[in-house]
C-alpha positions in Angstrom: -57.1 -7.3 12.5 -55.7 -4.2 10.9 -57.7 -1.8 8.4 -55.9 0.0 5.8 -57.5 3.4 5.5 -55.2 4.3 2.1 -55.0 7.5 2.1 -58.3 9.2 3.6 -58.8 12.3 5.1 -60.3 11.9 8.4 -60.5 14.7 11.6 -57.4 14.2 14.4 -60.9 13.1 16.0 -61.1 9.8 14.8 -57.1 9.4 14.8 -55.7 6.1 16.5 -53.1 4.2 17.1 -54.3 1.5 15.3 -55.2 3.6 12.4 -52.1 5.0 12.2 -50.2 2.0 11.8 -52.7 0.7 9.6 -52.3 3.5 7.2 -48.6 3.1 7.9 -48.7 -0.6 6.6 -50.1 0.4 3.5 -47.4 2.6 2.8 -45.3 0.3 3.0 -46.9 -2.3 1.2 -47.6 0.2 -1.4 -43.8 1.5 -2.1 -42.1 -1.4 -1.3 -39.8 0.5 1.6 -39.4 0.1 4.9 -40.1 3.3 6.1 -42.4 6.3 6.0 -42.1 9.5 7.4 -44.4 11.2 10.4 -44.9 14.1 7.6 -46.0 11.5 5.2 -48.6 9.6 7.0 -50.0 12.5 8.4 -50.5 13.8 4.6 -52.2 10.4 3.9 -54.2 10.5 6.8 -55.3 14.0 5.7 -54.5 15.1 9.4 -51.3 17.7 10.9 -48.4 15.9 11.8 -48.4 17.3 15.4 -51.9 15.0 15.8 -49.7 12.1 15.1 -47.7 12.6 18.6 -50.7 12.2 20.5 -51.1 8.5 19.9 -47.1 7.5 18.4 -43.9 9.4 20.2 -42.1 9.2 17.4 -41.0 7.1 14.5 -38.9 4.5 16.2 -42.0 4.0 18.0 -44.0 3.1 14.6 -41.1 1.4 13.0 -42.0 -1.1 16.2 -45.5 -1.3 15.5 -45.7 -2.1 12.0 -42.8 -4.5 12.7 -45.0 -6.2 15.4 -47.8 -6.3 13.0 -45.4 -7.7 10.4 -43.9 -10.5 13.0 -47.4 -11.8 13.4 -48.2 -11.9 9.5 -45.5 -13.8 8.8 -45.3 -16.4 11.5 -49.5 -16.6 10.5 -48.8 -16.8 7.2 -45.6 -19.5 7.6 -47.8 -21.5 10.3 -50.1 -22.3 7.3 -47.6 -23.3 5.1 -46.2 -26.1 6.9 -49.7 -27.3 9.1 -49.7 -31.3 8.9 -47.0 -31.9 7.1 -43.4 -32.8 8.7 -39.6 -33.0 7.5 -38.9 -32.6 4.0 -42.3 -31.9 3.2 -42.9 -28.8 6.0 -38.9 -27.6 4.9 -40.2 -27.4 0.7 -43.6 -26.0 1.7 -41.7 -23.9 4.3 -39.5 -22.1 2.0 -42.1 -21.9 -0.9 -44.2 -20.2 1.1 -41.5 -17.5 2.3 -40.5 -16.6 -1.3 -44.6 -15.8 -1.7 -44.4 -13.9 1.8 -41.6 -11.5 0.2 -42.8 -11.2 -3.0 -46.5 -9.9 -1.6 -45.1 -7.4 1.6 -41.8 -6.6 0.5 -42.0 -3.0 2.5 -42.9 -5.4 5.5 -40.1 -7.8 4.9 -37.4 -5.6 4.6 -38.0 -3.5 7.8 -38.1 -7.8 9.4 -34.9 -7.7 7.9 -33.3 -4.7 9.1 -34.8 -4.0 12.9 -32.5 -7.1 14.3 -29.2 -4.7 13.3 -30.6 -1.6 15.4 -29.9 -1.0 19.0 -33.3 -1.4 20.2 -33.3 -4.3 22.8 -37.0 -4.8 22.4 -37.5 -4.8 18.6 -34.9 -7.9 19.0 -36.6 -9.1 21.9 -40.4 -8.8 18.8 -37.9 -10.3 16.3 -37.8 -14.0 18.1 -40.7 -15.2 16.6 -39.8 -14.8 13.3 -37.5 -18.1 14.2 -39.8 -20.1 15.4 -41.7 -22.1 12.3 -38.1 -22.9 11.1 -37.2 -24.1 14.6 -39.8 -26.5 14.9 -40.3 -27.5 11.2 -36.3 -28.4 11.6 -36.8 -30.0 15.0 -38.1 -32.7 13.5 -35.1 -34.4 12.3 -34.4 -35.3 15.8 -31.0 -33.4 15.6 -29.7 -31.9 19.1 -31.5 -28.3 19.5 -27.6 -26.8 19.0 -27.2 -28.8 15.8 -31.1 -26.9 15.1 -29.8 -23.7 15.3 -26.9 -24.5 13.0 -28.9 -25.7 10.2 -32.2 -23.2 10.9 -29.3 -20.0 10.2 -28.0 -22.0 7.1 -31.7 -22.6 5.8 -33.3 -18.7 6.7 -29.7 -17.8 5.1 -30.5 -19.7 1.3 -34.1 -18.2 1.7 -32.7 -14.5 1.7 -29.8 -15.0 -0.4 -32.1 -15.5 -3.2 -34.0 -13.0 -2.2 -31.6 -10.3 -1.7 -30.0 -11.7 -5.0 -33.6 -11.6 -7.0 -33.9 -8.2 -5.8 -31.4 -6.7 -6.6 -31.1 -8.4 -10.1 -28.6 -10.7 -10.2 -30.1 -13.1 -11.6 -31.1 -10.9 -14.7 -27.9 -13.3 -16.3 -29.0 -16.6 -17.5 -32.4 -15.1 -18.1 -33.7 -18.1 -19.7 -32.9 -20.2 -16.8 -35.9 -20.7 -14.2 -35.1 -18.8 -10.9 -37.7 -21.1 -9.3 -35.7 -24.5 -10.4 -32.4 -22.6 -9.0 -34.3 -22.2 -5.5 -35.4 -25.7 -5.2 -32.3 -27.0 -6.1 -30.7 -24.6 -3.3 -33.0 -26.6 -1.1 -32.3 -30.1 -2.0 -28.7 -29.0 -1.6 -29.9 -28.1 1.9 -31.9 -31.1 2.5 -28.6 -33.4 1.7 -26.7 -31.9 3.7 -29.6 -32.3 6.6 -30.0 -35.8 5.7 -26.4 -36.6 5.7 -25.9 -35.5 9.4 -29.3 -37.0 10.5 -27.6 -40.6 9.0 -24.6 -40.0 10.5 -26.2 -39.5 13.9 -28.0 -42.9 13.3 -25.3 -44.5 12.4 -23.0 -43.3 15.7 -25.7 -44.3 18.1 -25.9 -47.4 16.1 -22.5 -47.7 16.9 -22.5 -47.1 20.6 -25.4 -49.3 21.2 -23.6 -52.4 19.8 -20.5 -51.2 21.5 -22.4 -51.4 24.9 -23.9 -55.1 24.1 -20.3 -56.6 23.5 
């Protein structure tokens, strides 16, 4: 587990990595940004930037780090969510819990959101577990894994829209209107949809079995 030293002075003694990335987590989770400058958590630290260099090569480097430490909170944190429960239940609890995730780390969640556009081959490579809850949680429909994939983009897609959308404001019109009741009807919407082409699936199979009996 990480500790957050926010913003101590200590000697480039008792500098480490994991200090470091600690201190740069709390940045982050502080202002709400993605990034922090070398310059910056070296002021925080209370240390020279140069004693940075001699446990991170650079920022890229960091970036990488905090998002690796931010994969694993999330996919903790969204594990939770959905233990013991299946389908419709694990989908609701699935995306309530995501909303909570951004709202609490949105520093975190916004470099998650932005390393998958970078050219950094293993940054994407970190970024594959940030799938995996949805996968499974969605797996259980009993859908073909390339019909998964479908729907998991279409459902991690509603999740952010109303995120990027309640950050940025848009949803300032119809004040009076509850965002919350918007999101879960964004998810029944969803879940209709899902059902829809689960019962169509039954039905076809349906079909073909009493095709093969005649």
């Amino acid at each position: 587990m990480l500790l957050v030293f926010g913003g101590m002075n200590m000697s480039a003694k008792g500098l480490t990595r994991e200090v470091i990335v600690s201190e740069a987590v709390a940045c982050m989770e502080h202002t709400g940004q993605p990034t922090v400058s070398l310059h910056e958590l070296a002021r925080r630290l209370g240390v020279k930037t140069p004693s940075l260099y001699n446990h991170i090569q650079n920022t890229r480097q960091l970036q990488r780090e905090v998002f690796r430490y931010a994969i694993d909170k999330f996919v903790a944190h969204q594990e939770a969510a959905v233990a013991g429960k299946e389908r419709d239940q694990a989908v609701r609890a699935f995306a309530q819990a995501y909303h909570a995730f951004v709202v609490e780390n949105k520093g975190l969640y916004r470099l998650m959101m932005s390393i998958p556009s970078q050219e950094d081959d293993q940054a994407k490579e970190l970024a594959l577990p940030l799938l995996k809850t949805a996968v499974e949680v969605l797996s259980g429909y009993g859908l073909p894994q390339e019909r998964v994939a479908h729907w998991q983009r279409v459902f991690r897609a509603i999740l952010h829209g109303f995120i990027a959308q309640e950050d940025l404001g848009y949803f300032y019109y119809y004040d009076t209107t509850d965002v919350g009741e918007s999101r879960d009807i964004a998810i029944q919407c969803f879940l209709d949809g899902l059902h829809a082409e689960v019962d169509a699936g039954e039905k076809n199979r349906a079909g073909e079995r009493n095709h093969d009996e005649e």
